[in-house]
C-alpha positions as CSV (number, residue, x, y, z in Angstrom):
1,X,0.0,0.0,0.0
2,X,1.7,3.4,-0.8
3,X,1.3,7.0,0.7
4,X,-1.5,7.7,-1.5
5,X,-3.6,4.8,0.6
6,X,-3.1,6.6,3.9
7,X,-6.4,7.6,5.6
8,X,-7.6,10.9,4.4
9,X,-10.6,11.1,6.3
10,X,-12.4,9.1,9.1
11,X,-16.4,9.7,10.4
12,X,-16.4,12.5,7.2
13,X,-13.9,14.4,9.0
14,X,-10.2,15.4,7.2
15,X,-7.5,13.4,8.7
16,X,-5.0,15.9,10.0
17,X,-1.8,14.7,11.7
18,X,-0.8,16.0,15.1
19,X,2.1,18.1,16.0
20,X,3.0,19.0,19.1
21,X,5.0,21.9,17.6
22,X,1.9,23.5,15.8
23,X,0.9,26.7,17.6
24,X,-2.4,26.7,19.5
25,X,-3.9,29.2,17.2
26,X,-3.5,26.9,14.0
27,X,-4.5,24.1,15.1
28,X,-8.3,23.4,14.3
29,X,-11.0,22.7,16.9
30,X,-10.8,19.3,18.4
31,X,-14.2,18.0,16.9
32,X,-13.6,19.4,13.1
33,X,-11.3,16.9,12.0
34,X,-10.0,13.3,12.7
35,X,-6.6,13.4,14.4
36,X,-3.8,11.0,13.4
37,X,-1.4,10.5,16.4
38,X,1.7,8.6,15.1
39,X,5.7,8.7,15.9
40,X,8.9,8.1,13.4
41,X,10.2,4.8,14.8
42,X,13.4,6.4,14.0
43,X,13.5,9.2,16.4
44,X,14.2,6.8,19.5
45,X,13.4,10.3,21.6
46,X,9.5,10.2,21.5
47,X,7.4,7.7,22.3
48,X,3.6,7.0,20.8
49,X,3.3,7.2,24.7
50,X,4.6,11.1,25.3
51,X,3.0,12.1,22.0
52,X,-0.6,10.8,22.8
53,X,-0.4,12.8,26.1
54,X,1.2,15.8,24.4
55,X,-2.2,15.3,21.9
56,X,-4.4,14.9,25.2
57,X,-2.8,18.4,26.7
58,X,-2.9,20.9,23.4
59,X,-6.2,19.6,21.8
60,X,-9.2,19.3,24.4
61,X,-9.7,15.3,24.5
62,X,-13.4,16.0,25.1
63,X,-14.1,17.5,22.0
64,X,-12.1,14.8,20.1
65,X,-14.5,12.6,17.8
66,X,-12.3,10.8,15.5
67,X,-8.8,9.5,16.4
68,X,-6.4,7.9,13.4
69,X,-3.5,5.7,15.1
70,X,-0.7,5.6,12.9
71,X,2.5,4.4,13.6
72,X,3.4,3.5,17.1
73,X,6.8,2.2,16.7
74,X,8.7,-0.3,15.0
75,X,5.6,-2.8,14.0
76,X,7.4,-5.7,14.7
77,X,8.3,-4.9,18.4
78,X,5.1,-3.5,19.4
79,X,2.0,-5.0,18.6
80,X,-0.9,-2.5,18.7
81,X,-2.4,-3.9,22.3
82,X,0.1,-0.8,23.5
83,X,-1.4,2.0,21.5
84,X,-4.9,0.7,22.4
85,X,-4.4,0.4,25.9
86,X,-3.2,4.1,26.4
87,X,-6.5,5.1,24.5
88,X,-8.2,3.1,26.7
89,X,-6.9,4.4,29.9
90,X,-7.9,7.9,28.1
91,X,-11.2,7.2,27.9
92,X,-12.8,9.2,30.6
93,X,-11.2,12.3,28.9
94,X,-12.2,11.1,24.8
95,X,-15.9,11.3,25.9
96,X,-17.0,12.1,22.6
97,X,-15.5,9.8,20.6
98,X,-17.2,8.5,17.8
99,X,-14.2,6.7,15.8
100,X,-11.0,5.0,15.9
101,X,-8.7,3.3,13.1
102,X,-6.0,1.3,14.3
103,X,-2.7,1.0,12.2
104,X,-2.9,3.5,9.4
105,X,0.2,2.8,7.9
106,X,1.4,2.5,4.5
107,X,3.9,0.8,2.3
108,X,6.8,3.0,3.3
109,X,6.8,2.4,7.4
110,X,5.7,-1.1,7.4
111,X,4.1,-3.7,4.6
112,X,0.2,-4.3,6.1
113,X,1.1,-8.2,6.9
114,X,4.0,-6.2,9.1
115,X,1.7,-4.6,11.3
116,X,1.2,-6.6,14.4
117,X,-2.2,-6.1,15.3
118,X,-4.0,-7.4,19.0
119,X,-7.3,-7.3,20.8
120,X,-9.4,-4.7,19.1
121,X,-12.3,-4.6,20.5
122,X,-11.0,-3.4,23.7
123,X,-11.7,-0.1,22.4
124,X,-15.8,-1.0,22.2
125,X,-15.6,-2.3,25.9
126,X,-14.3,1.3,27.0
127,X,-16.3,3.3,24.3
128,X,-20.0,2.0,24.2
129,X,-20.4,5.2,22.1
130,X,-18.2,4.3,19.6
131,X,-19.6,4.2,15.9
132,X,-16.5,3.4,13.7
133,X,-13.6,0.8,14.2
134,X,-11.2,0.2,11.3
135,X,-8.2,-1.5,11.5
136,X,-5.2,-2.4,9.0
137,X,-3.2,-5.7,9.3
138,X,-4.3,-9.2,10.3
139,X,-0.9,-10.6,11.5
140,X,-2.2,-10.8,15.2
141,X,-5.6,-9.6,15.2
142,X,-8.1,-11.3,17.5
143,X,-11.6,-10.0,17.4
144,X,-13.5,-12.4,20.6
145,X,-17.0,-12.2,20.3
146,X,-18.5,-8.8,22.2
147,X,-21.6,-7.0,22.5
148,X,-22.0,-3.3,21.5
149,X,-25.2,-1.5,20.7
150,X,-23.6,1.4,19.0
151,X,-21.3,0.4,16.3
152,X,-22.7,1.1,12.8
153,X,-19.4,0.7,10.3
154,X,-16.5,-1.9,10.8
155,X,-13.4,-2.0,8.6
156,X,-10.7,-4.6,8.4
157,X,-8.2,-4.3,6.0
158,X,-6.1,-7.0,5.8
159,X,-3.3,-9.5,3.5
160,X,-4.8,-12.2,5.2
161,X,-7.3,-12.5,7.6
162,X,-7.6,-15.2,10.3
163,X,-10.4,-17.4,10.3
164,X,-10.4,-17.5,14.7
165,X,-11.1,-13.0,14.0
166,X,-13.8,-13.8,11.3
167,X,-15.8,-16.1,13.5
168,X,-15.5,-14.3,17.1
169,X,-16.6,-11.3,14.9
170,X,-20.0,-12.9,13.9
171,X,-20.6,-13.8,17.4
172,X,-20.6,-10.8,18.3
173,X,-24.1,-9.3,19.2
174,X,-24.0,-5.4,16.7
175,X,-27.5,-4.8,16.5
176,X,-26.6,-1.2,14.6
177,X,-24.1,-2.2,12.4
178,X,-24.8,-0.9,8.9
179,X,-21.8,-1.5,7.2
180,X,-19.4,-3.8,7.3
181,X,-15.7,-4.5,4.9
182,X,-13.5,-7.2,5.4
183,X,-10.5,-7.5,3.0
184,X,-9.7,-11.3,3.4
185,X,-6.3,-11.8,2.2
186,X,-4.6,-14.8,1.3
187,X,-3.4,-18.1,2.4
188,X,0.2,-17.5,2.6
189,X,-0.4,-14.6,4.7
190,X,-2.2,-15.7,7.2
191,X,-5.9,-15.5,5.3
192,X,-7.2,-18.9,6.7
193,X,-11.0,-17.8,6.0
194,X,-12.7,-20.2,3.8
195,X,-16.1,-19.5,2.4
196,X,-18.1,-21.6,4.8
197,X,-16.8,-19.9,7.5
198,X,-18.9,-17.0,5.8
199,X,-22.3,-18.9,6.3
200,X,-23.4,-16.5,9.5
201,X,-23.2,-13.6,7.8
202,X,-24.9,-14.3,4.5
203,X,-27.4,-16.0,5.9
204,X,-28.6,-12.2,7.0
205,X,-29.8,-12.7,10.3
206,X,-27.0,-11.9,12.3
207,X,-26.5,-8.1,11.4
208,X,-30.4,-6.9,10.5
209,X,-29.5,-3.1,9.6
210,X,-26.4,-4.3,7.0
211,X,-26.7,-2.5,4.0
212,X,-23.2,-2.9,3.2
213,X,-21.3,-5.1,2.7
214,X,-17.6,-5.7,1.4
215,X,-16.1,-9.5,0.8
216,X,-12.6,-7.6,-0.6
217,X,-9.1,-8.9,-1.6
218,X,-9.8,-12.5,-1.6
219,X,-7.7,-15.1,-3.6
220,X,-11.2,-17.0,-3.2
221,X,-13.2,-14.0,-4.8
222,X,-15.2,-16.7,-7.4
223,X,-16.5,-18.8,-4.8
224,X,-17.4,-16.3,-2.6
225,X,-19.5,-14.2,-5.3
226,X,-20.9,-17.7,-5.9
227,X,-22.0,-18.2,-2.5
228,X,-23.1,-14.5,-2.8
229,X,-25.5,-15.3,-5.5
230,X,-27.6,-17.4,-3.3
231,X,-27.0,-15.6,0.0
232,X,-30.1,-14.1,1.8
233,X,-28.1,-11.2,2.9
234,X,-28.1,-9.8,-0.6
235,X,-31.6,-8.9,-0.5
236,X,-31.3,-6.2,2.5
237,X,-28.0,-4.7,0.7
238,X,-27.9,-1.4,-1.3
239,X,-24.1,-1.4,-1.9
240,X,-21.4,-5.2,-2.2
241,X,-17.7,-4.7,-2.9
242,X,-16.3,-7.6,-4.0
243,X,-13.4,-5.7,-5.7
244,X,-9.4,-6.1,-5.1
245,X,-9.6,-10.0,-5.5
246,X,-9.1,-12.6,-7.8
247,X,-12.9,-12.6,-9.4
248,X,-12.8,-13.8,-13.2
249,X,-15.7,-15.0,-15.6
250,X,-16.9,-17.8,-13.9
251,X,-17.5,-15.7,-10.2
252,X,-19.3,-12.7,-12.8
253,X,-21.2,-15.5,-14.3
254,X,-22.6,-17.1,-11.2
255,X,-23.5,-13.3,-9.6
256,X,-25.6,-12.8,-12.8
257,X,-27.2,-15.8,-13.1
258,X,-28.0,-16.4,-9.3
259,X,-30.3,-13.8,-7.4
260,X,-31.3,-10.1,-8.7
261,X,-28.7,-7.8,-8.3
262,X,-30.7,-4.9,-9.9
263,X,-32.0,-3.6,-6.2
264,X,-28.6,-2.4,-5.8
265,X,-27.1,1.5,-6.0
266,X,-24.0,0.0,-6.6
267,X,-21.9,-3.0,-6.9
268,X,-17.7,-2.5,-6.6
269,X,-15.5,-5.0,-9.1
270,X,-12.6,-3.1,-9.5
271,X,-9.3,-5.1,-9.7
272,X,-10.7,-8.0,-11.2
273,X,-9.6,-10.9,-13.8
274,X,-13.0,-10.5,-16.2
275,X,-12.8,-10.9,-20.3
276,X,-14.0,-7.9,-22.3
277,X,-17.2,-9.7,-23.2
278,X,-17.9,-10.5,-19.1
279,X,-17.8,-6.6,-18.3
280,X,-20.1,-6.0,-21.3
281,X,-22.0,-8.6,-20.1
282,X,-22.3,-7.3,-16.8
283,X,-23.1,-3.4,-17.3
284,X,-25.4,-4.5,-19.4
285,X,-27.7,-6.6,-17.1
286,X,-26.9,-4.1,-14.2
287,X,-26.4,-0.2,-15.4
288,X,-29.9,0.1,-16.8
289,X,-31.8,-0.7,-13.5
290,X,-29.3,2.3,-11.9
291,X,-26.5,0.3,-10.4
292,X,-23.6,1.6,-10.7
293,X,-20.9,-1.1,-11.7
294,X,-17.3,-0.3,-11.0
295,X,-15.1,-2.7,-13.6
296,X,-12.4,-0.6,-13.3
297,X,-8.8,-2.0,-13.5
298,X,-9.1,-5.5,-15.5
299,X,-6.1,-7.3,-14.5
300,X,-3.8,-9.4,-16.5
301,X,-2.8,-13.0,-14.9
302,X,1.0,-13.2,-13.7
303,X,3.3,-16.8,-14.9
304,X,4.2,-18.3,-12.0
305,X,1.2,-17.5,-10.1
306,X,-0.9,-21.2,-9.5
307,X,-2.7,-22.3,-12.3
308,X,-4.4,-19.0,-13.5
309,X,-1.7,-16.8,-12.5
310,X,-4.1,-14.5,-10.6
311,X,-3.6,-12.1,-7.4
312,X,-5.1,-9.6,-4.8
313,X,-4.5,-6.0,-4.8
314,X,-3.0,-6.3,-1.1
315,X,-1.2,-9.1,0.1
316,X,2.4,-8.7,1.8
């Protein structure tokens, strides 16, 4: 993932990253914009630590609605259980917030399957209020089954996602969660998810206000839009994303010959492995009833790559 992927915004709000060095008098008001806290792991003289409480003491931590945590140190000696527990402890003081993305880092501080991720849903245990959690990075990410009334979008972006995070997730009791968008990876890094373990969710019962959904970056993309084509989940979607995976003909085929897709605003392919005559194909059964179809960025196979020489967007 390159710079360009860094978060730019988070709840609607422009990601803006904090400097302690900033005068009070440009810095904007603590609700107005999502505030990325991060460190150069190279500068062994500040710690995420010290600049987290230097954030806390020049921007009022009650006003604070969205909070970006970016780089916390070298990712392989820290997994993110530290950041997260000093927001934690901070929680009496972030009394609004609304949002939190954990491990917004790019190709140039650490590959995503570098980022050593941890319990995440500590932070819903000490923010019932909370309405957003994204995180980047599956390599140690644990997700046991909770219960939280608020959360309406959840984000995990990931090279490979583990099975054990996929299924304490759908125990989890969200009665509000509206959108969901998991980007399930790959085998060989640590993406162990296998379409069954999908059942729960597309059988549509478990999340009743889901409206979107995102099955992303999946070396399994045809069987998945296969089981998608049957699911009973579909019917109470307006937006899928099935995009940055390793869908061809066969997983277009199945969508369009399986349930209506036409109830849809919008279905996301992009990054995909279709023929010419398969996009055709699908625009044309779909962009008349006013989805919008995104076939951007056909892909060409790679030698060397399995048997069909396809690949995710994300991976390493």
């Amino acid at each position: 993932m390159s710079d360009a992927d860094r978060l730019h915004e988070l709840l609607g709000l422009p990601a803006v990253e904090f400097q302690r060095e900033a005068e009070e008098a440009t810095r904007p008001p603590a609700g107005a914009v999502a505030w990325r806290v991060s460190v150069d792991p190279y500068d062994g003289d500040v710690a995420w630590e010290a600049e987290f409480e230097a954030f806390l003491e020049a921007v009022d931590p009650s006003g604070v609605e969205a909070l970006i945590i970016g780089q916390w140190g070298e990712s392989y000696e820290e997994t993110s259980a530290y950041p997260i527990g000093l927001v934690v402890a901070a929680a009496d003081r972030l009394t609004s917030l609304r949002a939190v993305f954990v491990g917004d880092l790019v190709a140039e501080e650490a590959e995503i399957s570098w980022i050593e991720q941890s319990d995440v849903t500590a932070l819903l245990t000490a923010f019932p209020q909370l309405t957003h959690l994204g995180v980047r990075g599956g390599t140690g990410l644990t997700f046991p089954p909770v219960k939280h009334d608020s959360l309406r979008g959840l984000v995990i972006e990931s090279g490979g996602l583990p099975a054990e995070a996929l299924r304490g997730l759908l125990d989890s009791e969200l009665p509000a969660l509206e959108s969901l968008d998991l980007w399930l990876g790959v085998s060989s890094y640590g993406g162990d998810v296998v379409v069954p373990d999908l059942a729960p969710l597309l059988a549509g019962a478990r999340f009743p206000r889901l409206s979107h959904l995102g099955l992303r970056n999946s070396e399994l993309q045809n069987e998945i839009a296969s089981a998608i084509a049957s699911a009973p989940v579909v019917a109470q979607l307006r937006t899928l994303d099935l995009s940055n995976g390793t869908l061809g003909d066969e997983g277009a085929a199945a969508l369009l010959e399986g349930q209506p897709l036409t109830h849809l605003t919008s279905l996301d392919l992009h990054h995909h492995f279709l023929t010419e005559p398969m996009e055709r194909r699908v625009a044309e059964a779909l962009e008349p009833h006013g989805v919008s179809v995104d076939l951007s960025g056909r892909s060409e196979p790679w030698d060397g790559l399995g048997p069909e020489g396809r690949y995710t967007a994300v991976a390493e």
